[in-house]
C-alpha positions in Angstrom: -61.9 25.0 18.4 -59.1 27.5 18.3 -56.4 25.0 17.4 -58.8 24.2 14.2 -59.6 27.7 13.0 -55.3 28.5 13.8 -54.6 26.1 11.9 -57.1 26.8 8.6 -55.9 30.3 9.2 -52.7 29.6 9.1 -52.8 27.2 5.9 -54.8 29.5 4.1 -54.2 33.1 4.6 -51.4 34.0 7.2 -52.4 37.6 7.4 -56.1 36.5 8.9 -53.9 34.7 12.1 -53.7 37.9 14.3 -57.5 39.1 13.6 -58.8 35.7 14.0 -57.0 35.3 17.8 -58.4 39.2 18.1 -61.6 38.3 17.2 -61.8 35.5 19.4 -60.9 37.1 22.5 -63.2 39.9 21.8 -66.1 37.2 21.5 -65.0 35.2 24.5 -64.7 38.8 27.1 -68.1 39.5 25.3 -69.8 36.3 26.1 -68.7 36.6 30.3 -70.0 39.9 29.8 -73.1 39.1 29.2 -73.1 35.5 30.9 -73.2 38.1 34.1 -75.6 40.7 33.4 -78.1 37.5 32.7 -77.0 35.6 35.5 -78.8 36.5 38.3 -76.5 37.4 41.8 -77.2 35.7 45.2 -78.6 37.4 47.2 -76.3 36.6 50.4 -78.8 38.5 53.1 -81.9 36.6 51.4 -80.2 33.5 51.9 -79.3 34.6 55.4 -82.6 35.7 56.7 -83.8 32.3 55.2 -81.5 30.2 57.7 -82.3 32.3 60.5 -86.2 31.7 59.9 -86.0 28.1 59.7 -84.0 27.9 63.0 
């Protein structure tokens, strides 16, 4: 998608090129950001005191 909207960008209005890649990399950092704070961590002792119990 960012070879498409470079390219419109770049046929249309060259001064939008460098806030368009900005804006983009903002919005992808921002998206991980919050990918982790929803994702919830493993819990490496839980999974290890589930092992143990099953032996």
């Amino acid at each position: 998608a960012l070879g498409d909207h470079l390219g419109f960008a770049a046929a249309n209005m060259n001064a939008m090129i460098f806030p368009m890649i900005v804006g983009k990399l903002i919005g992808g950092v921002t998206a991980i950001g919050v990918a982790m704070m929803l994702v919830p961590k493993d819990d490496a002792t839980a999974a290890k005191t589930e092992a143990e119990a099953q032996s």
